[in-house]
C-alpha beads as a LAMMPS data file, in Angstrom:
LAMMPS data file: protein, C-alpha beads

150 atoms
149 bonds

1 atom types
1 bond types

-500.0 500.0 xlo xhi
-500.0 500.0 ylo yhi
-500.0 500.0 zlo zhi

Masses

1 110.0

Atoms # bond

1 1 1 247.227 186.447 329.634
2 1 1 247.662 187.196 325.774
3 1 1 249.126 190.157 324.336
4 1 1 247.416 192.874 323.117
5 1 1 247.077 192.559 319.363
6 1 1 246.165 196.549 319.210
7 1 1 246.608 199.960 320.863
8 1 1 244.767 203.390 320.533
9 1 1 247.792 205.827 319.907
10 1 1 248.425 209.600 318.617
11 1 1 247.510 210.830 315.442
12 1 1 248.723 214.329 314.393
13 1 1 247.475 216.454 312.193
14 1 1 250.179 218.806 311.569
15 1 1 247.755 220.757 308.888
16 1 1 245.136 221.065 311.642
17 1 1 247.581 222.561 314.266
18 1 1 247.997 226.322 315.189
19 1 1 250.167 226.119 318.207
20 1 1 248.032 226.645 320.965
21 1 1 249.282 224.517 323.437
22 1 1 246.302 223.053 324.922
23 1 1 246.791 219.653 324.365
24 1 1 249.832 219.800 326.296
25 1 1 248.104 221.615 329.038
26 1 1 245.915 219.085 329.271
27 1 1 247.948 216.232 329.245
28 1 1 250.034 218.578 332.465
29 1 1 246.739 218.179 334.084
30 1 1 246.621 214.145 333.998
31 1 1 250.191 213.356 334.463
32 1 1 250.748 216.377 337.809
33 1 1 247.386 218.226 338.086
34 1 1 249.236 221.074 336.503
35 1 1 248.150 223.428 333.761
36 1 1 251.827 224.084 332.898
37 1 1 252.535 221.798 329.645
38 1 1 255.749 222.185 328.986
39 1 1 258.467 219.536 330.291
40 1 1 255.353 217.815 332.976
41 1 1 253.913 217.491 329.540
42 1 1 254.000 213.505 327.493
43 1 1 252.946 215.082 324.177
44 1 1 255.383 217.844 323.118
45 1 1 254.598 220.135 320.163
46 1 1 257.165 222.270 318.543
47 1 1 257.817 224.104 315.415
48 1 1 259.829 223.096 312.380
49 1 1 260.669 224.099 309.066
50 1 1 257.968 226.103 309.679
51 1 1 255.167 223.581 310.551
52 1 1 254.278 222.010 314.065
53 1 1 255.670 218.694 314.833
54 1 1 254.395 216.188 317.492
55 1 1 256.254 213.602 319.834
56 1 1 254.446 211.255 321.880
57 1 1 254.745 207.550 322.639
58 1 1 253.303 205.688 320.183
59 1 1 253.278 202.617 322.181
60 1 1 255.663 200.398 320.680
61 1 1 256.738 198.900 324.245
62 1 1 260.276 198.319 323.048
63 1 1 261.246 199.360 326.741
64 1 1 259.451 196.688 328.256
65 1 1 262.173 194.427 328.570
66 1 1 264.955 196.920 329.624
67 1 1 263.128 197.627 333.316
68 1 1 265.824 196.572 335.303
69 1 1 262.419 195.921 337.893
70 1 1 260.164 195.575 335.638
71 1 1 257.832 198.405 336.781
72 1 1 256.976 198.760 332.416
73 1 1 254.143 196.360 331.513
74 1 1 251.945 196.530 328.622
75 1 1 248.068 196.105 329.532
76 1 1 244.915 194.782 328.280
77 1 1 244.361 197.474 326.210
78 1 1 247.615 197.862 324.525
79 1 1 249.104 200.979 326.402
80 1 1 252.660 200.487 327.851
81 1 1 252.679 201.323 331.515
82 1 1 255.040 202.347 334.310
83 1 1 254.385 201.210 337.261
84 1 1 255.932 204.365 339.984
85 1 1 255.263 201.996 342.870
86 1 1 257.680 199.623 340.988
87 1 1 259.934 201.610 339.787
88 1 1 263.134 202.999 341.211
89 1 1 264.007 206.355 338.728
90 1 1 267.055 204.905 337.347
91 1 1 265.833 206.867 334.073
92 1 1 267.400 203.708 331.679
93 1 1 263.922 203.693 329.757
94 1 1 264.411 207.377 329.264
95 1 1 267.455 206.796 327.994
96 1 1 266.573 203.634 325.579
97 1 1 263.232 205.007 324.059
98 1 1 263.679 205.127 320.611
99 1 1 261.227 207.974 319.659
100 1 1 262.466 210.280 322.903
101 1 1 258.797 210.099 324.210
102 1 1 259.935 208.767 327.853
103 1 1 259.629 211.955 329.793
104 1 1 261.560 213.036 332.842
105 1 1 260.251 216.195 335.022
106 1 1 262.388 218.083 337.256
107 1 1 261.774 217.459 340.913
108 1 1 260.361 213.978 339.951
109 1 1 262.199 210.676 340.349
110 1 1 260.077 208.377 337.763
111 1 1 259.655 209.160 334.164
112 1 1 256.274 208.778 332.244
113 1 1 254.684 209.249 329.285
114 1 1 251.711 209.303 326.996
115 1 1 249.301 206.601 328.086
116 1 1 246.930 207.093 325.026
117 1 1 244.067 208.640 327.694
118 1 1 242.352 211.339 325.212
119 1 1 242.678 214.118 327.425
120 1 1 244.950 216.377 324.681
121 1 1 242.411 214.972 322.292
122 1 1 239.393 216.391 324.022
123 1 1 241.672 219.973 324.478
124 1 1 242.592 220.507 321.135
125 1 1 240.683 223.227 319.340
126 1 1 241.251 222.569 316.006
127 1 1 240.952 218.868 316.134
128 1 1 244.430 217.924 315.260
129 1 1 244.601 214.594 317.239
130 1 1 242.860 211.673 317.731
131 1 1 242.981 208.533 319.213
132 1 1 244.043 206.002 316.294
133 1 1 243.781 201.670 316.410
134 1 1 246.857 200.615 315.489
135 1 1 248.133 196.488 315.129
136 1 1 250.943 196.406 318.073
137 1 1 253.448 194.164 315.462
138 1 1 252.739 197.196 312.798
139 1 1 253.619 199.645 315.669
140 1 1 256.978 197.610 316.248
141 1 1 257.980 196.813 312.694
142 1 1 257.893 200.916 311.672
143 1 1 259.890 201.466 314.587
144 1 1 263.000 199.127 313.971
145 1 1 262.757 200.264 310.505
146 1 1 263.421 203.573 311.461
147 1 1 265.989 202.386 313.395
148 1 1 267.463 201.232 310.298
149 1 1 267.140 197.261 311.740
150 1 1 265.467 194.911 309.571

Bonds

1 1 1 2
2 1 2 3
3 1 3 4
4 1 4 5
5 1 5 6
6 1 6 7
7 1 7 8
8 1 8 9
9 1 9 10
10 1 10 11
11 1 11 12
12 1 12 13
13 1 13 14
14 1 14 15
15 1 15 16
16 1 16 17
17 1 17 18
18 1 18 19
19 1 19 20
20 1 20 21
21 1 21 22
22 1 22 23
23 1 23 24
24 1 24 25
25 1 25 26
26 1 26 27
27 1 27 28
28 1 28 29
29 1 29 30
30 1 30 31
31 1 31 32
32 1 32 33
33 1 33 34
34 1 34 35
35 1 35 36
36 1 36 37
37 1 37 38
38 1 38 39
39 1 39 40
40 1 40 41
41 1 41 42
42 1 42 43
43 1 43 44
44 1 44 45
45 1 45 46
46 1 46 47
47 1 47 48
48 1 48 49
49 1 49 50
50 1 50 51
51 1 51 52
52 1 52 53
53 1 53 54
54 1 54 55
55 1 55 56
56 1 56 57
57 1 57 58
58 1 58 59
59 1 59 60
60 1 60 61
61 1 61 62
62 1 62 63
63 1 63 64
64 1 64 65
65 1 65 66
66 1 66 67
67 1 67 68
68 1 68 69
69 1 69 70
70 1 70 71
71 1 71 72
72 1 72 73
73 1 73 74
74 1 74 75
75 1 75 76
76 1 76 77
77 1 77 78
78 1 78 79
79 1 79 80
80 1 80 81
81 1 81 82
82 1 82 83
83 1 83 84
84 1 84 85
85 1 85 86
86 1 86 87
87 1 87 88
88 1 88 89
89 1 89 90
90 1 90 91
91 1 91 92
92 1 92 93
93 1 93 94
94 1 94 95
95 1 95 96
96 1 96 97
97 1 97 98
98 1 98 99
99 1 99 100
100 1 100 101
101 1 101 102
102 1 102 103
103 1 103 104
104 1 104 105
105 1 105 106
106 1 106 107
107 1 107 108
108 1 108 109
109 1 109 110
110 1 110 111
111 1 111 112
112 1 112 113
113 1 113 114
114 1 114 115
115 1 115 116
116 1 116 117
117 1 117 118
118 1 118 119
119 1 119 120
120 1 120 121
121 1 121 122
122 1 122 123
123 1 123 124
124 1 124 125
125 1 125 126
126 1 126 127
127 1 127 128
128 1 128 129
129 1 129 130
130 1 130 131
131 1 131 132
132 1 132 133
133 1 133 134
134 1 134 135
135 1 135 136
136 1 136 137
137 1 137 138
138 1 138 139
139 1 139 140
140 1 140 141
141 1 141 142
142 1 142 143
143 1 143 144
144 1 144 145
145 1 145 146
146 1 146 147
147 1 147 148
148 1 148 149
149 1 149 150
């Protein structure tokens, strides 16, 4: 199979968000068919220097290849995926991800995160997301540079 060339991720609009929550209600909803946000939540929105910030995985599937069991794949359409049939918690992806967006919930033994499905798109009020094409390499390249690799 050949790799995805490109993958919808995250856009913020930090000048667009008041704070409300929803989208990480929503995403809650997806991920444990909660309404809580919070930690069961793979976007997280917080406040700094006085302006909302957002964290989310943007898909750069640098964790792939650390899976001791390879339960992280990256599909057809781009999105990295875990695999909880595969995988056996030992939280080393969690560890590893470069942007923090691998999410671990209490009472849960695998991790997850944002798997670019809308849903905090659709919630948001104020239209401070959307769903973004992005070239995978481009995705990859920002990332190790902000990693300070070349």
């Amino acid at each position: 199979m050949k790799d995805a060339e490109t993958v919808k991720i995250l856009a913020f609009h930090a000048e667009k968000c008041k704070g409300c929550l929803e989208c990480m209600k929503a995403c809650s909803q997806v991920h444990f068919k909660t309404d809580e946000g919070s930690e069961k939540s793979a976007i997280q929105i917080s406040k700094k220097n006085g302006s909302y910030i957002m964290n989310a995985c943007d898909q750069c599937g640098l964790c792939l290849d650390l899976c001791p069991v390879g339960a992280l794949t990256r599909k057809k359409n781009g999105v990295v995926w875990l695999d909880k049939k595969i995988c056996i918690g030992c939280q080393a992806c969690v560890g590893f991800c470069p942007t923090n967006s691998m999410r671990k919930a209490k009472n849960h033994i695998e991790p997850f995160k944002c798997i670019s499905c809308g849903a905090c798109v659709r919630a948001c009020p104020e239209n401070a997301l959307e769903l973004v094409e992005k070239q995978v390499q481009l995705i990859k390249k920002t990332v190790y540079h902000k990693l300070g690799a070349e």
